[in-house]
Structures are given as C-alpha cells and as structure tokens.
C-alpha positions in Angstrom: 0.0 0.0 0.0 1.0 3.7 -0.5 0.2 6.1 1.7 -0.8 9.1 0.8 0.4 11.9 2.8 -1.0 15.2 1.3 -3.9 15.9 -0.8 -4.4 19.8 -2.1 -6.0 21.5 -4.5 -4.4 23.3 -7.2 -6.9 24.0 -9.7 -10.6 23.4 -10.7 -10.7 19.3 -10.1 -6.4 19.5 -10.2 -5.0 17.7 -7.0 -1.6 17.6 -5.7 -0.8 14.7 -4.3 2.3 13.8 -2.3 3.0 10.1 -1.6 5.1 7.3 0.3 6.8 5.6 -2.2 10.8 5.1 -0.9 11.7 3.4 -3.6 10.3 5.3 -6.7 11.2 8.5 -5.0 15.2 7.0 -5.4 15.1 5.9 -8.9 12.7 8.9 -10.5 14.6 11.0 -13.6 12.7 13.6 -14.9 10.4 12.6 -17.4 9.8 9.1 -16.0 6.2 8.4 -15.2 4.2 5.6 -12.7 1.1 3.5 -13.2 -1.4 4.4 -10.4 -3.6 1.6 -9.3 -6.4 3.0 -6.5 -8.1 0.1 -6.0 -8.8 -3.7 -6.5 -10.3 -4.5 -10.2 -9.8 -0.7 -10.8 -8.4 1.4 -13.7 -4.6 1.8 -14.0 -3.8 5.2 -14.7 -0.7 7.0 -15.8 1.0 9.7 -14.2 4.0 12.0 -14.7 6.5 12.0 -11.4 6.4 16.0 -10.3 8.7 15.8 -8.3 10.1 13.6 -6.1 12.1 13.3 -2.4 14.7 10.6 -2.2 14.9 11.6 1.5 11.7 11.6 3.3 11.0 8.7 0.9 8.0 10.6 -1.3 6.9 11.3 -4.8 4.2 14.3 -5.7 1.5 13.6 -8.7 -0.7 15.6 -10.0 -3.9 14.5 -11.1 -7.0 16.0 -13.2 -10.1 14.2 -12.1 -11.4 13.5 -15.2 -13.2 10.0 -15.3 -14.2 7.8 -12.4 -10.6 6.4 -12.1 -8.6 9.6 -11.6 -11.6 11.0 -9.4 -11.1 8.5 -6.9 -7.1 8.8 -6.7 -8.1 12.6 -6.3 -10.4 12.1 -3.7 -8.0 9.8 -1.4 -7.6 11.6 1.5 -4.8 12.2 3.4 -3.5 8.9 5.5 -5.3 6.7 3.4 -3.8 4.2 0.5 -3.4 3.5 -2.9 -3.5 -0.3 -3.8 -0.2 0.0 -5.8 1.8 2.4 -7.9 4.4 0.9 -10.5 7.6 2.9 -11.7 9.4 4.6 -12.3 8.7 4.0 -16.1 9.6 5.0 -19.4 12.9 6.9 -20.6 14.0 9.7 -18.7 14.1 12.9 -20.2 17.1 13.8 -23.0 18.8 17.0 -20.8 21.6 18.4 -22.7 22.6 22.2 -23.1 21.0 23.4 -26.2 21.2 27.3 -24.6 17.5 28.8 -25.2 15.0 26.8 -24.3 11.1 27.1 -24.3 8.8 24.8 -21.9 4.9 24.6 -23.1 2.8 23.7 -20.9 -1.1 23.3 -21.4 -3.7 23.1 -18.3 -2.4 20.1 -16.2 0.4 19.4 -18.4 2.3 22.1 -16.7 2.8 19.7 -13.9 4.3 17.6 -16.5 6.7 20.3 -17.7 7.4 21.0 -14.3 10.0 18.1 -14.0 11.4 18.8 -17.8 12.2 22.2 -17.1 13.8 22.4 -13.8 16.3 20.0 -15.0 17.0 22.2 -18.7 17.7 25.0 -16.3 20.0 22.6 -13.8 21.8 21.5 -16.7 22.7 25.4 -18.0 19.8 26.3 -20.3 17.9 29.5 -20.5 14.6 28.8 -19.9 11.7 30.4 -20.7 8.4 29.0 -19.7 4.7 29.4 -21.5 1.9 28.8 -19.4 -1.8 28.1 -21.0 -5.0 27.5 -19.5 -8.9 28.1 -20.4 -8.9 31.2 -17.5 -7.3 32.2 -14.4 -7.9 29.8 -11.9 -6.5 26.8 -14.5 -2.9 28.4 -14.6 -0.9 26.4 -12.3 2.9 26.0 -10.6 3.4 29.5 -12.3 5.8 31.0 -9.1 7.1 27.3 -8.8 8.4 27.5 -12.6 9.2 31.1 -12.0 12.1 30.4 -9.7 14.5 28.7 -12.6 12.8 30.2 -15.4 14.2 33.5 -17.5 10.6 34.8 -17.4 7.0 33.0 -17.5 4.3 34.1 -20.2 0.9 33.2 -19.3 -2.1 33.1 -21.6 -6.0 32.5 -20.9 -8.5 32.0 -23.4 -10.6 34.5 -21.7 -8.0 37.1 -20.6 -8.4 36.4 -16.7 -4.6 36.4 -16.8 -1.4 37.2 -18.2 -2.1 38.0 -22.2 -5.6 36.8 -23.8 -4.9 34.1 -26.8 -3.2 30.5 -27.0 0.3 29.2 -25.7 1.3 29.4 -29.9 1.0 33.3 -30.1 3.2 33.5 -27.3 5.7 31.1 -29.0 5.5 32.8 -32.5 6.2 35.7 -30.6 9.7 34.3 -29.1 10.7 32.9 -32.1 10.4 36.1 -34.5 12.8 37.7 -31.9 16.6 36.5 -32.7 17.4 37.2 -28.9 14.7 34.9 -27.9 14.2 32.2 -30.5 15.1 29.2 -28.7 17.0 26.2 -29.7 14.8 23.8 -28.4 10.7 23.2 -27.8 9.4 21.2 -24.7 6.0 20.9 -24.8 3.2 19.1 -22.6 -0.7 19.7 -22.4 -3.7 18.7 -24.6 -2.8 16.9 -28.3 -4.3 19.5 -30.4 -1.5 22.5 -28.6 1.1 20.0 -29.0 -0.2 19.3 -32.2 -0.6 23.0 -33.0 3.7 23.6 -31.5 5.0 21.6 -33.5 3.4 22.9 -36.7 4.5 26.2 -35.7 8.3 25.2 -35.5 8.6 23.0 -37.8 9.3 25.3 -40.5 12.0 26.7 -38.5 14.1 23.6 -38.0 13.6 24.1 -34.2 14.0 20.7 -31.7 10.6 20.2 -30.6 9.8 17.4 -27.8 6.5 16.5 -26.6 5.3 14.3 -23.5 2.5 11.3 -25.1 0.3 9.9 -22.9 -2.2 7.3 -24.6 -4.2 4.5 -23.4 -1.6 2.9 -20.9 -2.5 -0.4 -19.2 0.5 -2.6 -18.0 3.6 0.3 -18.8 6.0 -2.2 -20.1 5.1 -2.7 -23.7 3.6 -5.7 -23.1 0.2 -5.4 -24.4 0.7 -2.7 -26.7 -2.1 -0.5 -25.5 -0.3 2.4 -26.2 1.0 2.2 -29.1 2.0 5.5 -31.0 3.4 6.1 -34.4 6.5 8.0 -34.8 8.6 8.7 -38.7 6.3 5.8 -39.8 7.5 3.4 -37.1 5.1 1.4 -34.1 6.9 2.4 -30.8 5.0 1.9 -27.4 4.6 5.1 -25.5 5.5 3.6 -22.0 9.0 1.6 -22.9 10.1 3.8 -25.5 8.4 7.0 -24.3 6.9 8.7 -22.9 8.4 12.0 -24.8 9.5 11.6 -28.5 10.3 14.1 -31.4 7.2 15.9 -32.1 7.9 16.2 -35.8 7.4 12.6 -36.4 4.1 12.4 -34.3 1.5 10.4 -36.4 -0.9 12.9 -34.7 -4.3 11.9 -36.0 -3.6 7.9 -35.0 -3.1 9.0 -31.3 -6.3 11.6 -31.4 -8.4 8.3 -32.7 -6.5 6.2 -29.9 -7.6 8.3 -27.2 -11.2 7.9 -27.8 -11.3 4.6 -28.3 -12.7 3.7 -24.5 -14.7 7.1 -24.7 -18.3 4.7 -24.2 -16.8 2.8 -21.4 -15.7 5.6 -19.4 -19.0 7.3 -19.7 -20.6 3.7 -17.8 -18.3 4.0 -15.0 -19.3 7.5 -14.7 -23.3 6.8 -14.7 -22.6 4.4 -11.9 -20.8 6.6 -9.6 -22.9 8.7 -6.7 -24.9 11.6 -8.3 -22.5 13.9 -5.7 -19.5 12.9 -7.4 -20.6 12.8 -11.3 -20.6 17.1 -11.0 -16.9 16.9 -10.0 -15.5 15.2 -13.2 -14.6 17.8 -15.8 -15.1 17.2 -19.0 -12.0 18.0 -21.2 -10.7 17.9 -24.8 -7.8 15.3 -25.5 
C-alpha cells in the first residue's frame, strides 16, 4: 500500500498529491512516469513524477479528475492508501545544453513540464516557460516554474490572466525575436496544442519534444495499449516513451487512440454517486 500523505487542490478538479513511495522516490529521472492503481479491479492510470524526495522517501503527482478512475485517486484523502503504484517508467528525459529553451505547458500538463524544465535550467539552459489555461484559476505552478525560469508568459483563453490568446502566439512571438528564438521546444498539455507547437516550429528547423500519454495499461510494452506512431515506425509510449520528437508524431492515429474507451468511461461515470458525477470535468484530449 501507498500512503498518501497530502492531498491539495491546485486548480478546478487538479489535485496535488504527495506520496510514500521510498523506492520510486530513489530511482525517478525527470520525465519518467508511474502506473497508479487506487483500487482492487480498478483502472490503471498514468501519471508523470512532479517531483520527487529521495529523502523523506515521497513522490508528488498531479492529477486532473477527469473519469471515475482519476476521481477516486483525487479524492484519497490524506492517510489513506493507494493499492499499488508501478515505476518509475519510461525513458528519462534527453537533458543536454542546447542554450534557449522554451517549456509549453497546457492546463495540467504544466505539472508535467514541471520536472522537464527544472532539470533544462540545472543543466545550463535559459529557460523560458509558457503557461496556457482556459482562465485564471486553470494556470498552475506558475511561481514554482518562475524560480528557474528567465521569465514566464501566461495566456488564458478568456484574458483572466497574463495576455488573452493561445500558448502558440506567445511562441511565435519568441521565435520572431533572434534574442529569444530558442533552440529547443518542450511541450506538454492537450494533443491538439502540441499538435498546434510543432506545426509552428517545424518550419524553422527548431527541436521540438513532446510528453505522449495514450491509453496505458500494464507500462511495459507488453500489451501494446499504447501504441503510437513515430517517422512511420510502431513504438509503445510507456517503454520507448513517454516523450519523443514531435515532428514525427502520427498525430491523428493518437487523437483516434484516445477515444477509443470514450463509451466505457462514460458507464463507470453513470454508476458513480450523483455527488461525485458534477466533480468530473469534462476535457478535450
């Protein structure tokens, strides 16, 4: 069993979660990712290590209640366990010294790019961070990125804060300016931005890696539930994953893969207490 030590909100149905987990908390590298299992005959779920402390023997996840798997991982409370959690998994991330850097991150994925960027900035980069959300209240980690970051740009949909418009205006922006046009792209959040990132620098030649997170069921390539295609080639997201070069992202195979269990989710969610149904958000993926 795994504890779970701290449960606090962050964001509209966005929990931060910080766990007993001794040993994932010594082997996490950034990037790397665990299979959260909440309960017997329950859904596993994929999550991105935040962050982790090898010392007091804890990992922190982030999770958007969106179904009725994550909403009961959200809703453990503190002192109570998780059945199992598996990991860490999947490749760590490729840190090297490219000089400018920009981290993307959409909604909850900016507790994805959290991990990704702090070590770009530990390894020498200049890092400039781009947070998105819908409004105010769905910008997250903002001061936490802040503190390694050369500045942070936030955009809202609605205006609520920081500049009104997408994550990609903000990148065009950075990119037309020759002090600011970075040398590398890291971005996380829903498929269409990534999708939309790596359109936007791919006429520019510019590195451009982005987090994949498809259906996931055992996280070692076993059953090939999450499969992606990348240059033409079938690689599994969890073993050769989870972050590959967006250029060669077969984009509209994963947008059909993540619907695929759409019905099924939707008769978990009828069975679950009326009082829980209005917490799940409804989101694009």
């Amino acid at each position: 069993m795994f504890e779970v030590l701290e449960n606090d909100t962050l964001a509209p149905n966005v929990q931060r979660l910080v766990v007993r987990a001794p040993r994932i908390a010594k082997a996490r590298k950034p990037g790397q990712f665990v299979i959260v299992h909440p309960e017997k005959g329950g859904e596993r779920i994929p999550l991105t290590i935040a962050d982790a402390d090898p010392e007091e023997g804890t990992i922190t996840l982030f999770v958007q209640a969106v179904g009725a798997s994550t909403l009961k991982i959200t809703g453990t409370p503190p002192g109570s366990p998780l059945l199992d959690i598996a990991g860490p998994l999947g490749k760590e991330t490729d840190i090297e010294n490219w000089g400018r850097v920009v981290c993307v991150g959409g909604g909850v994925g900016t507790a994805v790019l959290y991990p990704q960027a702090k070590a770009l900035a530990d390894a020498g980069n200049e890092v400039t961070t781009i947070i998105g959300g819908r409004s105010a209240p769905f910008i997250i980690l903002a001061n936490e990125l802040g503190r390694f970051s050369r500045e942070v740009l936030i955009t809202t949909e609605d205006g609520s804060l920081g500049r009104q418009g997408f994550v990609t205006n903000a990148l065009q922006e950075l990119i037309d300016d020759p002090q600011r046009c970075p040398q590398a792209i890291f971005a996380v959040g829903p498929v269409p931005m990534m999708r939309a990132i790596c359109e936007l620098s791919r006429p520019y030649g510019i590195k451009t890696i982005v987090s994949l997170n498809p259906i996931m069921i055992d996280g070692t390539g076993m059953c090939g539930g999450c499969r992606v295609k990348i240059a033409g080639e079938t690689k599994f997201a969890c073993v050769d994953g989870p972050e590959f070069d967006g250029h060669q992202v077969d984009f509209d195979l994963l947008m059909d893969r993540l619907t695929m269990y759409r019905e099924q989710e939707a008769r978990l969610v009828e069975d679950l207490p009326e009082s829980l149904k209005s917490k799940i958000t409804k989101v694009k993926r």
